[in-house]
C-alpha beads as a LAMMPS data file, in Angstrom:
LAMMPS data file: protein, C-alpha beads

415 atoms
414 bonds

1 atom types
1 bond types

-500.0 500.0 xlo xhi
-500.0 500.0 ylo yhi
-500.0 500.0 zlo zhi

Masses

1 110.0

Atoms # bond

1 1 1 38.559 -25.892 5.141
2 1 1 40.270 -22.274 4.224
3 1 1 38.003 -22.276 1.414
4 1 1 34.921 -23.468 3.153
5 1 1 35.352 -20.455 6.082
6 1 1 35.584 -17.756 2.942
7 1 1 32.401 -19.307 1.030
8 1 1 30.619 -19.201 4.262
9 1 1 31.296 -15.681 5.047
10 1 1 31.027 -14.607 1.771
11 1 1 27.292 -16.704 2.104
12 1 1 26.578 -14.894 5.378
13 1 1 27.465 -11.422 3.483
14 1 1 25.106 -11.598 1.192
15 1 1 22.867 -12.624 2.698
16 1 1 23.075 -9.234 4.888
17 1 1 22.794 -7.307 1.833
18 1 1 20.007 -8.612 0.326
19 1 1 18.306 -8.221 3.798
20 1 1 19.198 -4.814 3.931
21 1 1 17.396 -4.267 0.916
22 1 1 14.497 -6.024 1.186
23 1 1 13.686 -4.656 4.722
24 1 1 15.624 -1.307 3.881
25 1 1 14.194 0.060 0.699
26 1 1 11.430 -2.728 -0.680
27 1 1 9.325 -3.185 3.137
28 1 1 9.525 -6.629 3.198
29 1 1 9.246 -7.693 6.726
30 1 1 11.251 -9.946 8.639
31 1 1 9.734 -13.696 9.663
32 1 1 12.693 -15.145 11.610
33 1 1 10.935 -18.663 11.763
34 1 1 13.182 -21.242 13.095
35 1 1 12.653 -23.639 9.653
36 1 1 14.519 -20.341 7.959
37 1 1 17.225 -20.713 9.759
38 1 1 17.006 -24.454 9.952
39 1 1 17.777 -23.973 6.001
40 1 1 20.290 -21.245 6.476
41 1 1 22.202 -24.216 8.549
42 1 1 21.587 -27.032 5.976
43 1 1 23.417 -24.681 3.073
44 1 1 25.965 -23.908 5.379
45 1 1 26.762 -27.347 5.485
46 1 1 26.406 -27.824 1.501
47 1 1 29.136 -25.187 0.872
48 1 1 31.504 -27.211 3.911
49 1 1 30.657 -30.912 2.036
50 1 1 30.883 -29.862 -1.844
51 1 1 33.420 -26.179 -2.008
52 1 1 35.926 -28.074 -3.195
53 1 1 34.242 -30.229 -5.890
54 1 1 32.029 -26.943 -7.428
55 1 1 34.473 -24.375 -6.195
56 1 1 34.327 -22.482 -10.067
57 1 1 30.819 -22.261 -9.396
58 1 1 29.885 -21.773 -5.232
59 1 1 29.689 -17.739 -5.580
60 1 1 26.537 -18.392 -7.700
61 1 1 25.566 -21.536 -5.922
62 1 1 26.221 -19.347 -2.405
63 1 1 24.559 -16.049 -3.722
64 1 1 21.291 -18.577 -4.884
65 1 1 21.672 -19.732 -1.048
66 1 1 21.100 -16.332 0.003
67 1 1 18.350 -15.330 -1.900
68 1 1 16.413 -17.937 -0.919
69 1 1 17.774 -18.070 2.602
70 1 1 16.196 -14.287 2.565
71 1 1 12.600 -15.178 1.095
72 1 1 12.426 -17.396 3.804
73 1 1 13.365 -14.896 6.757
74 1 1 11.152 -12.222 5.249
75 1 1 7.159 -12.218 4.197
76 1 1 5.273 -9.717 2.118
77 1 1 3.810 -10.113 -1.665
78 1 1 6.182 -11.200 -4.023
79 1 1 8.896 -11.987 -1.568
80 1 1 10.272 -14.848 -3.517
81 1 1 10.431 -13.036 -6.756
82 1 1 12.178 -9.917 -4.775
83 1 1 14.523 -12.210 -2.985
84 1 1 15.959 -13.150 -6.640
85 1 1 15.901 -9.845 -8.013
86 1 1 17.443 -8.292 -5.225
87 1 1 20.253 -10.850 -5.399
88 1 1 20.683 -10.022 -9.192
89 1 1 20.967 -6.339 -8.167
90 1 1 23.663 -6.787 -5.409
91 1 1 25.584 -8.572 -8.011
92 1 1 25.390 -6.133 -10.402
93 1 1 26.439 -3.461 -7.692
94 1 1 29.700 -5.938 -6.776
95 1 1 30.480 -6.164 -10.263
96 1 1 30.299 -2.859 -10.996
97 1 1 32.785 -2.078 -7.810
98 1 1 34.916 -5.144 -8.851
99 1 1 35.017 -3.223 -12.586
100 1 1 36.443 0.077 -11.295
101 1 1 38.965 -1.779 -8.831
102 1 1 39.797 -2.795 -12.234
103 1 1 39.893 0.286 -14.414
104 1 1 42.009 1.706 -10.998
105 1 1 44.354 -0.658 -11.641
106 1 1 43.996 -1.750 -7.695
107 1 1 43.591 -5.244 -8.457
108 1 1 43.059 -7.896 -11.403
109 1 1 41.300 -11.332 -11.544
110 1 1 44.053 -13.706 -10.811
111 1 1 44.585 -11.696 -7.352
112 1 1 41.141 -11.412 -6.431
113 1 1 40.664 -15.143 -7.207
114 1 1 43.960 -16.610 -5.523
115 1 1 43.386 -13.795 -2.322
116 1 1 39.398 -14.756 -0.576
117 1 1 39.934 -12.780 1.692
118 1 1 40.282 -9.924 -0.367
119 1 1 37.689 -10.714 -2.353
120 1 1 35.362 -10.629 0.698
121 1 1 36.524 -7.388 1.562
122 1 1 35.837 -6.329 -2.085
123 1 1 32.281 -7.716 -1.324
124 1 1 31.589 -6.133 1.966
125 1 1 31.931 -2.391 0.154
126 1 1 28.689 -2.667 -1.453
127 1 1 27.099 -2.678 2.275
128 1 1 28.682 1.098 2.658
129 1 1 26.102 1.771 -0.535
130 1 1 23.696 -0.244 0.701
131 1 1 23.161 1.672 4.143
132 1 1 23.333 5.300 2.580
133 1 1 20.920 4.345 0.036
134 1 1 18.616 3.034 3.135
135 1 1 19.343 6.402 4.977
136 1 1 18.911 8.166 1.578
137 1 1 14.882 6.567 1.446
138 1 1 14.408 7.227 4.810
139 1 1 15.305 11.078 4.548
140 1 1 13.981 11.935 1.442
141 1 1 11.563 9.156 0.293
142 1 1 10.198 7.593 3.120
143 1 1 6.973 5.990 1.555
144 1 1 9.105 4.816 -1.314
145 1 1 8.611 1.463 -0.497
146 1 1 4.814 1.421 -0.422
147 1 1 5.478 1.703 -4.358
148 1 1 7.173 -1.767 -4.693
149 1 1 3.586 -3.584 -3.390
150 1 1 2.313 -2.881 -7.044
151 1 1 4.643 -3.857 -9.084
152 1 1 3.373 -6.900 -11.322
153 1 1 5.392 -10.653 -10.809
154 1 1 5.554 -10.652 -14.607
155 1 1 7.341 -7.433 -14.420
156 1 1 9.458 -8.086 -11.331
157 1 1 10.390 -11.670 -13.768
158 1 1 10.799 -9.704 -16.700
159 1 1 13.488 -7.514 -14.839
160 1 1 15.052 -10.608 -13.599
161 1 1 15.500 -11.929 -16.737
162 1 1 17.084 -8.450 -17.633
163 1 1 19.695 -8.498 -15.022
164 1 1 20.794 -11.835 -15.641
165 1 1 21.629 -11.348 -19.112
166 1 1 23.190 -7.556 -17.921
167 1 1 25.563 -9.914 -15.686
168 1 1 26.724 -12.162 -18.344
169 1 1 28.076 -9.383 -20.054
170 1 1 29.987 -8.489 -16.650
171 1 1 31.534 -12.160 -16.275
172 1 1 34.360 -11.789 -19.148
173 1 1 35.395 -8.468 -17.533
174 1 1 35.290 -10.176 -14.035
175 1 1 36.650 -13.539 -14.509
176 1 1 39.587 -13.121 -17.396
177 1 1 42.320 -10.612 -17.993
178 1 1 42.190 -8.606 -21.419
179 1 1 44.806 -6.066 -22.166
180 1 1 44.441 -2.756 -19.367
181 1 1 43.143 -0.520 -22.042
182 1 1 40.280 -3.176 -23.069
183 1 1 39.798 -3.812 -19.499
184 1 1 39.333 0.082 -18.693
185 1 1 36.998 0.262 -21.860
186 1 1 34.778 -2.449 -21.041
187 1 1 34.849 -1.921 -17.256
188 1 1 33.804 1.252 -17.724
189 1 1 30.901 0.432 -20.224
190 1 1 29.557 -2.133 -18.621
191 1 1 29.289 -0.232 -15.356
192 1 1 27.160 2.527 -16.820
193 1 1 25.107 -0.263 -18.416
194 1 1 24.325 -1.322 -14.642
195 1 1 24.158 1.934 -13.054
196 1 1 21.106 2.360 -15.646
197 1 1 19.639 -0.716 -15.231
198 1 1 19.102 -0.462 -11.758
199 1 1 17.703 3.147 -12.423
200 1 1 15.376 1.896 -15.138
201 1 1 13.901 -0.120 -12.310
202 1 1 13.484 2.243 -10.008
203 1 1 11.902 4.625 -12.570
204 1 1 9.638 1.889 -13.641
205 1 1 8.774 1.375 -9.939
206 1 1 7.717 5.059 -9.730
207 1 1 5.960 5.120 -12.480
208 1 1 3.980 2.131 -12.239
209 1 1 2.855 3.116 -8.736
210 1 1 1.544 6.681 -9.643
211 1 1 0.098 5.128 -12.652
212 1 1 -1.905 2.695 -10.423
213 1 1 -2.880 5.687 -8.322
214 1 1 -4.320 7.407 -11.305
215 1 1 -6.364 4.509 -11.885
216 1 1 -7.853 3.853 -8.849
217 1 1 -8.729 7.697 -8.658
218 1 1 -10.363 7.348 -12.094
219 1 1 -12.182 4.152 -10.681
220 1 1 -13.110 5.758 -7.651
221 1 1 -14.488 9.128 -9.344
222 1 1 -16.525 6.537 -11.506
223 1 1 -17.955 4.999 -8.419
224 1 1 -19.321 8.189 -6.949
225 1 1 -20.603 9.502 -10.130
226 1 1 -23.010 6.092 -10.446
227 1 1 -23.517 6.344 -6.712
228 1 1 -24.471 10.101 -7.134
229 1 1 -27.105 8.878 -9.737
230 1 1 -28.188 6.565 -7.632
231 1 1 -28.533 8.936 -4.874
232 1 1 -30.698 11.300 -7.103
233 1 1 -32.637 9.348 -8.411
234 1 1 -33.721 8.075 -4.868
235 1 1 -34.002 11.775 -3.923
236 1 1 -36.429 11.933 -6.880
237 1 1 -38.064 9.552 -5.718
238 1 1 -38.861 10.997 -2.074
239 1 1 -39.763 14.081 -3.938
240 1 1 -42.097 12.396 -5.516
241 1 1 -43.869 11.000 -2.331
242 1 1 -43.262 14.219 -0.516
243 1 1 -45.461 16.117 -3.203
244 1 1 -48.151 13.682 -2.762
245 1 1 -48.004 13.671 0.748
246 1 1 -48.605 17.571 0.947
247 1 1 -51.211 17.546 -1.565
248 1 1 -53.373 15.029 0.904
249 1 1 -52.382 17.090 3.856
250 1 1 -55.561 19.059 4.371
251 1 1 -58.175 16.297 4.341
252 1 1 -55.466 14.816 6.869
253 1 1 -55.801 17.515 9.307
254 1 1 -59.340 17.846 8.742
255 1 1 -59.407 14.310 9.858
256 1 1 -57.842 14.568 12.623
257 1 1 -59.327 17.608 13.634
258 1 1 -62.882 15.484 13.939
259 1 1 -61.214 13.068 16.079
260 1 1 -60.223 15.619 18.258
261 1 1 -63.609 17.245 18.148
262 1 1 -65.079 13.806 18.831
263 1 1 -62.796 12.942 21.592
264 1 1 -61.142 9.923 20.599
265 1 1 -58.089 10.418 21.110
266 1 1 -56.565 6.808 21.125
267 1 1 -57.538 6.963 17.478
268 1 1 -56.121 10.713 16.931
269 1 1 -53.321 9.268 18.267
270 1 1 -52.722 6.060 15.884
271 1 1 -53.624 8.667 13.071
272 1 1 -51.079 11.081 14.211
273 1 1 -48.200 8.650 14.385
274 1 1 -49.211 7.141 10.797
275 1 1 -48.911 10.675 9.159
276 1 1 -45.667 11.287 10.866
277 1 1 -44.327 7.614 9.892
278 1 1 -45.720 8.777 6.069
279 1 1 -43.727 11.986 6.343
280 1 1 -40.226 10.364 7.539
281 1 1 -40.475 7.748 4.449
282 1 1 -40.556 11.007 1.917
283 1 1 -37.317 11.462 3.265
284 1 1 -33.765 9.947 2.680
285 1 1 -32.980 7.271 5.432
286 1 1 -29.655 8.593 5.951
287 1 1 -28.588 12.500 5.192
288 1 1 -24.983 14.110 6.013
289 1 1 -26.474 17.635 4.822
290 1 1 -23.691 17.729 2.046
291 1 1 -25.325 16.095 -0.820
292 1 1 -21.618 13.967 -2.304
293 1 1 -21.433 12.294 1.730
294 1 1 -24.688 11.442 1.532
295 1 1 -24.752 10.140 -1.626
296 1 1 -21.842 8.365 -0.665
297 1 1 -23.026 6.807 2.668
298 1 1 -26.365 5.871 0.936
299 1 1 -24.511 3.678 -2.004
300 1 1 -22.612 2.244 1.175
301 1 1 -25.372 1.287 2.660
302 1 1 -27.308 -0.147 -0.044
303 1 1 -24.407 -2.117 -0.718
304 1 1 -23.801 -3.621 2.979
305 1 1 -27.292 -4.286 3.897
306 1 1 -26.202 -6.262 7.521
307 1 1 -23.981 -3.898 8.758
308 1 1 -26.076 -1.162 10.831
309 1 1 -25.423 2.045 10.252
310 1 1 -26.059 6.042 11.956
311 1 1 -24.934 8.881 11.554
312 1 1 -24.900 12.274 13.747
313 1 1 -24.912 15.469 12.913
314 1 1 -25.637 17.943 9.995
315 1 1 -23.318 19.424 7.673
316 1 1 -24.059 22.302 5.216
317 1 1 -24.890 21.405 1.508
318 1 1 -22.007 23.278 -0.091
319 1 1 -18.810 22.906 1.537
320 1 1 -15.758 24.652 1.062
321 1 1 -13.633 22.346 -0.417
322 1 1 -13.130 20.410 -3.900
323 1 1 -16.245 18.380 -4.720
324 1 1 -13.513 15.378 -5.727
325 1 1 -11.515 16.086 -2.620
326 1 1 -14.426 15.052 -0.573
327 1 1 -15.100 12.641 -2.664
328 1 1 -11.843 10.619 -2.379
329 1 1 -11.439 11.202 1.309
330 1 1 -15.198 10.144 2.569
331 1 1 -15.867 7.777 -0.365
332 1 1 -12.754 5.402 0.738
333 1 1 -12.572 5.979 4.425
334 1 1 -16.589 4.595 4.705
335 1 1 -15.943 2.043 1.770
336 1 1 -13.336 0.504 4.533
337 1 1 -15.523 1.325 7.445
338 1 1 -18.481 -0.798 5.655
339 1 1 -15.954 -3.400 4.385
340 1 1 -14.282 -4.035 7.788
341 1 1 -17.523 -3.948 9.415
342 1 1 -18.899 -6.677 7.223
343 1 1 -16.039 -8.673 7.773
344 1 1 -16.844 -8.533 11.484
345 1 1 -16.877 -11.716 13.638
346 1 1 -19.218 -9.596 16.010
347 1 1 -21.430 -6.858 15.737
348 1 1 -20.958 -5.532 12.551
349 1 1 -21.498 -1.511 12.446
350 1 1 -20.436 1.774 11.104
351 1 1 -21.272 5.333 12.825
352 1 1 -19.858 8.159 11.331
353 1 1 -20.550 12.127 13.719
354 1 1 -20.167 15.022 11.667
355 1 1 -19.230 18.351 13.571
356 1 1 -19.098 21.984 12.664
357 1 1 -17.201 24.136 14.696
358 1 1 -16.261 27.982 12.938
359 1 1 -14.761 27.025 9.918
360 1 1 -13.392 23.971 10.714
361 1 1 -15.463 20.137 10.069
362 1 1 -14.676 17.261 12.239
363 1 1 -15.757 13.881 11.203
364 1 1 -15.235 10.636 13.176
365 1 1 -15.720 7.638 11.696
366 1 1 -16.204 4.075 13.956
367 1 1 -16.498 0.934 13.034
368 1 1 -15.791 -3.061 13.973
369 1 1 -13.341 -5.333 12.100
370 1 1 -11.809 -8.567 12.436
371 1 1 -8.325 -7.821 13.647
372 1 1 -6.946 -11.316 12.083
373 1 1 -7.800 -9.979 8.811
374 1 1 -4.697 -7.614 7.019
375 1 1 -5.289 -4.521 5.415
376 1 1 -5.957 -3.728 2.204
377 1 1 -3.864 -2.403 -0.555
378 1 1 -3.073 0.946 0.703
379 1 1 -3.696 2.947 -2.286
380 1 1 -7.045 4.164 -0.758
381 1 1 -5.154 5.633 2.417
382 1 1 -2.564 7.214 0.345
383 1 1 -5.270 9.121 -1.546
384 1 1 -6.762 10.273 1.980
385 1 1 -3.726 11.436 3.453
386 1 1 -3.327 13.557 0.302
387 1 1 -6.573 15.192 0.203
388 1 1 -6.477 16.269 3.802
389 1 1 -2.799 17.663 3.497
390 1 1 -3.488 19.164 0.670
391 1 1 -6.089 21.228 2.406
392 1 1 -4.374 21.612 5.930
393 1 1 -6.249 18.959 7.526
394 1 1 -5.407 16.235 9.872
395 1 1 -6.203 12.348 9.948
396 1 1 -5.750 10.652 13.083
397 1 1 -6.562 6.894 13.055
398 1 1 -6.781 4.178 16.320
399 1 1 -7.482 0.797 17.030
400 1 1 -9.044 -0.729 20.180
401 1 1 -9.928 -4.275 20.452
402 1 1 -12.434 -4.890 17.427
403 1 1 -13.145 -1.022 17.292
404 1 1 -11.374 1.022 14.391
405 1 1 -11.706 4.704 14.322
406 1 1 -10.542 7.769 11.912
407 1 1 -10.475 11.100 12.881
408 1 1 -10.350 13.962 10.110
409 1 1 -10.223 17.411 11.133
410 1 1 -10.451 19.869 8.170
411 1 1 -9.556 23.890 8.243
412 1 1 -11.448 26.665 6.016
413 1 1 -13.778 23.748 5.002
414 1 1 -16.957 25.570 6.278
415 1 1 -17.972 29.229 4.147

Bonds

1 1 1 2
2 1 2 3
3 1 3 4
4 1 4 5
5 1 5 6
6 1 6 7
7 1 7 8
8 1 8 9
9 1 9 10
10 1 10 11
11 1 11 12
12 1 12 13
13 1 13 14
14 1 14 15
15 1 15 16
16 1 16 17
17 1 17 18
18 1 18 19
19 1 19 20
20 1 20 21
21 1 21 22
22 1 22 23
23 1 23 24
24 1 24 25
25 1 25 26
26 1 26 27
27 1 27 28
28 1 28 29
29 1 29 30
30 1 30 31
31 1 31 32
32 1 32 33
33 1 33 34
34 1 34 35
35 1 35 36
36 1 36 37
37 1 37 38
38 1 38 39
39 1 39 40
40 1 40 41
41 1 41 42
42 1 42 43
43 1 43 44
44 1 44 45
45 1 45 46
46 1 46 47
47 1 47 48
48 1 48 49
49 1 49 50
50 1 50 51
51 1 51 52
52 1 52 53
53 1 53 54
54 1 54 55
55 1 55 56
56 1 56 57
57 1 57 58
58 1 58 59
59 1 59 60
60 1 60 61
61 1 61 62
62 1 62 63
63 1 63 64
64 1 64 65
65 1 65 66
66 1 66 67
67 1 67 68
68 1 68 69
69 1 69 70
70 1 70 71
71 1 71 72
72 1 72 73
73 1 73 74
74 1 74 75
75 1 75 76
76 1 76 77
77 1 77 78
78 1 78 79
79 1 79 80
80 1 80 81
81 1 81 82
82 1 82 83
83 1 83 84
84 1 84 85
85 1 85 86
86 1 86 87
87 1 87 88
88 1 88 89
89 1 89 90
90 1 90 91
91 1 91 92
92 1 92 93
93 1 93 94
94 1 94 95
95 1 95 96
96 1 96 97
97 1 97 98
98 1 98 99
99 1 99 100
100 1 100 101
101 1 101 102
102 1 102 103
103 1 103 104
104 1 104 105
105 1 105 106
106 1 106 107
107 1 107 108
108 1 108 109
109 1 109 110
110 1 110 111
111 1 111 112
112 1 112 113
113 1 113 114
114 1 114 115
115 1 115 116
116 1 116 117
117 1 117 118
118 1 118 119
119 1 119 120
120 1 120 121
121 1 121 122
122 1 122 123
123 1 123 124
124 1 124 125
125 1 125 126
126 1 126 127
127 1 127 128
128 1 128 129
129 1 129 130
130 1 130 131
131 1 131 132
132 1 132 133
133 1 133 134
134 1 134 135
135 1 135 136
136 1 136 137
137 1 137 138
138 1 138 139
139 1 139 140
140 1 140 141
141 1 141 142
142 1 142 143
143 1 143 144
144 1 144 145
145 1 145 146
146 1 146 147
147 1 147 148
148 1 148 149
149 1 149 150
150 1 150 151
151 1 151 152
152 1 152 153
153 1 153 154
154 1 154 155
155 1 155 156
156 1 156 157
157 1 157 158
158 1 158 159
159 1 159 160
160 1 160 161
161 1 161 162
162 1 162 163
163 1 163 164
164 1 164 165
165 1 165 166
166 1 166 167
167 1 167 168
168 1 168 169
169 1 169 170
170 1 170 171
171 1 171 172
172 1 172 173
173 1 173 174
174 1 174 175
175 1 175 176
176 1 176 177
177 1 177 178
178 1 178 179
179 1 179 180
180 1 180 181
181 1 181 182
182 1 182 183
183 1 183 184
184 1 184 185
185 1 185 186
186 1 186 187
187 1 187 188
188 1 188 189
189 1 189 190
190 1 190 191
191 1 191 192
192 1 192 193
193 1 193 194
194 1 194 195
195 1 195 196
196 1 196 197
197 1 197 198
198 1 198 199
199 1 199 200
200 1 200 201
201 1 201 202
202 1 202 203
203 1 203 204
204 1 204 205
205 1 205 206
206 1 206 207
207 1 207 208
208 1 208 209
209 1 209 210
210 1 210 211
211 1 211 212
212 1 212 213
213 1 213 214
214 1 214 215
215 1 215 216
216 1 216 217
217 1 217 218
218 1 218 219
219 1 219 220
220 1 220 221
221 1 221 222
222 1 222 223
223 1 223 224
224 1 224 225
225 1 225 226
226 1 226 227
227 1 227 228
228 1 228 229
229 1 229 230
230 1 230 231
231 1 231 232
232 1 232 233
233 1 233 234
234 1 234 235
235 1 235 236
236 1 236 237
237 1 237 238
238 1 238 239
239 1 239 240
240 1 240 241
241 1 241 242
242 1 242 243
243 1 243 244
244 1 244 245
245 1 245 246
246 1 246 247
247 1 247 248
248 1 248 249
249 1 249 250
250 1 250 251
251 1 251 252
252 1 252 253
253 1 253 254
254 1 254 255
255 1 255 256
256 1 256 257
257 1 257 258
258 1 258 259
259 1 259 260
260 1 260 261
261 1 261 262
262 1 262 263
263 1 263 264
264 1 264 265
265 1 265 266
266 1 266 267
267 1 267 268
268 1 268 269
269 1 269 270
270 1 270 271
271 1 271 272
272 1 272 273
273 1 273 274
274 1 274 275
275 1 275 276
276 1 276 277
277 1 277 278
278 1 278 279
279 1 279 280
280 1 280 281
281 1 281 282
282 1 282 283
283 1 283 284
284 1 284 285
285 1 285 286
286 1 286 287
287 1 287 288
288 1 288 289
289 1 289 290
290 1 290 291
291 1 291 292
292 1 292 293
293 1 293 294
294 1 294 295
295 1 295 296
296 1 296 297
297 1 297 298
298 1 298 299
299 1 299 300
300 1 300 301
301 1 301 302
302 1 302 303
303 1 303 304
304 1 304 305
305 1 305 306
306 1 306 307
307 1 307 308
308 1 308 309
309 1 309 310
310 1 310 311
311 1 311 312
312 1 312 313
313 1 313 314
314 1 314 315
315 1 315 316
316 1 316 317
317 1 317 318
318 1 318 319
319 1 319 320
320 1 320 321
321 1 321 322
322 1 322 323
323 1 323 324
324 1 324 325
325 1 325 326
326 1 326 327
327 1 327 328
328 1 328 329
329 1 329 330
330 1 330 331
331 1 331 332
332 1 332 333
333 1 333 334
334 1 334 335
335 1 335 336
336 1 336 337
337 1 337 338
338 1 338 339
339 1 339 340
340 1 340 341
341 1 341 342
342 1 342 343
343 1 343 344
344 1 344 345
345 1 345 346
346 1 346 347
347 1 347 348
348 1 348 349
349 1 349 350
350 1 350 351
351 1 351 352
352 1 352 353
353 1 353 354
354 1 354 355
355 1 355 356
356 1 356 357
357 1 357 358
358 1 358 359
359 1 359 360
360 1 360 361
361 1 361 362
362 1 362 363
363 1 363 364
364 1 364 365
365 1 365 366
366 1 366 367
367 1 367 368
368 1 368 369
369 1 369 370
370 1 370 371
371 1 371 372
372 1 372 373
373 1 373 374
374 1 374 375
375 1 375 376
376 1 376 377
377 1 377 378
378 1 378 379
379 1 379 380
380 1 380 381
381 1 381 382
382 1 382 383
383 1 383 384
384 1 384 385
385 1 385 386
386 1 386 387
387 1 387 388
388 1 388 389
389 1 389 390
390 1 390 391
391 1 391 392
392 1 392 393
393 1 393 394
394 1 394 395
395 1 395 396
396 1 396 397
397 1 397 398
398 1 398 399
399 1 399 400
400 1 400 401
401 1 401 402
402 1 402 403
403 1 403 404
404 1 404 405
405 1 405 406
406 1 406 407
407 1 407 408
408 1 408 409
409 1 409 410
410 1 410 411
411 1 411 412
412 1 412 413
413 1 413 414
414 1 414 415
């Protein structure tokens, strides 16, 4: 039963650490669902029915147990895949403390395999790590963990794979004695070769995610240039009708001059309000002022027919800030707007006032959405935020019911 009380702590340890770095660093929330811990109970009672039969092999059976004890208490993309790699990472970090206990000459092997409760303490220093890395990322990269939602499963498998064969290299060193100096040698080898793994990964992590945010950038840019042609061609268009309409203006007035003369006025009337309704189709259904918004909001609503649409207010053509700036922040904050909005159980609408106040442009921008339906990838927002700290600005954004709203106030944006 000695040995069954040490296999379940040593279960219940790991399963802390993998916690802590799935919630800690990766952003995988926690689901405590009574089935998880139904399971966490049933393995329990595996390692008290078959420690003694498998006891060679329970810290991998146990360390399994955690993993998936862990996918089961959190939820989030890829939590199953994480849950494993995670595991093969807190390994690697034990081993690698296990190594220079070794190359200290603290400990060997035979003791830490004949004392459990030593080797639980050896297994509880990796938490110390575990929490200063934590406190590290929360300090100095808090949005770190967004980057983990875009990592690829065959990469996340691929780095699985990786680790498992960087720990069978470990076991020798771990599980047999060599001679001290080939001990020290390979110890410290083989620690290096884990310390760089798991920095490979988190490189890779980086990279991947700013390499994802290049090409959605690209993507986007490529989206408002064909909605800018779009948008000019229309305008084209209503130039088109507006130079006809002028050219007819004189025998219109002259028309309705004779009605007038002749006093009927229920027909000057009719006539008056079919020359006005005339004029207002030379012009474009929906203008911001600045011609990239309103190319914008036009492809938007082209695109979502249903979803009803106004805007307020006027801006000037030429703003004050980078034409892609603008681009990124309006084209994905209404892209959501119209997306929610059409995902609406309700009314489904988007109103977006523009104000102008010195130098400074405030833009609010309502809509509906179906609050059982998660956001989206995140990318977009993180390109927002960006833009408007990169030019001073603010971006407020509130929920009410079925009513989403973003507020972006931006400085010096006027001329």
């Amino acid at each position: 039963m000695n040995f069954a009380a040490n296999y379940i702590v040593s279960y219940l340890i790991e399963i802390i650490k993998i916690i802590l770095i799935c919630r800690g660093i990766i952003g995988l929330e926690l689901n405590l669902k009574f089935h998880a811990f139904l399971i966490a109970a049933l393995f329990v009672i595996i390692i008290i029915i078959y420690n003694k039969e498998y006891q060679d092999y329970m810290p991998f059976i146990y360390g399994n147990m955690a993993a998936v004890t862990v996918a089961l208490f959190c939820k989030g993309k890829n939590k199953w895949l994480y849950g494993i790699l995670v595991y093969v990472f807190v390994s690697l970090s034990d081993m690698v403390i296990v190594s220079y206990i070794f190359y200290f000459g603290l400990s060997n092997a035979q003791e830490l395999r004949r004392n459990y409760w030593m080797n639980i303490g050896v297994n509880s220093i990796s938490i110390i790590f575990i929490l200063a890395a934590i406190t590290t990322k929360q300090i100095l990269f808090r949005d770190f963990s967004k980057r983990f939602e875009y990592v690829k499963r065959k990469y996340i498998a691929m780095f699985i794979t990786a680790g498992f064969i960087v720990a069978l290299y470990f076991t020798p060193v771990i599980n047999y004695n060599f001679s001290e100096e080939t001990n020290s040698i390979l110890s410290l080898f083989l620690c290096m070769g884990a310390i760089l793994f798991i920095i490979i990964f988190l490189s890779f992590v980086n990279y991947n995610f700013k390499s994802e945010l290049y090409r959605r950038k690209v993507n986007q840019q490529e989206k408002f240039i064909k909605a800018q042609r779009r948008y000019n061609d229309l305008s084209l268009k209503n130039q088109d009708k507006r130079r006809r309409f002028l050219h007819d203006i004189m025998f219109h007035m002259k028309s309705m001059y004779a009605l007038f003369h002749n006093k009927k006025y229920e027909d000057l009337n009719e006539y008056f309000s079919g020359i006005i309704q005339r004029y207002d189709n030379t012009m474009l259904s929906h203008d911001a002022g600045n011609y990239i918004i309103s190319a914008i909001i036009q492809d938007c609503v082209n695109r979502y027919p249903e979803t009803e649409f106004t805007v307020s207010g006027l801006l000037p053509e030429k703003l004050n800030i980078n034409d892609i700036d603008i681009c990124t922040i309006f084209s994905n904050l209404l892209e959501n707007a119209f997306y929610a909005a059409d995902n609406s159980q309700k009314r489904k609408y988007v109103k977006i006032d523009l104000k102008v106040k010195n130098s400074f442009l405030y833009a609010v921008i309502e809509n509906s959405y179906n609050p059982s339906l998660t956001d989206g990838s995140g990318l977009g927002s993180i390109n927002v935020q960006e833009c408007v700290l990169k030019n001073l600005g603010k971006i407020k954004y509130s929920r009410d019911n079925e009513r989403f709203t973003v507020e972006v106030i931006l400085p010096n944006a006027i001329k």
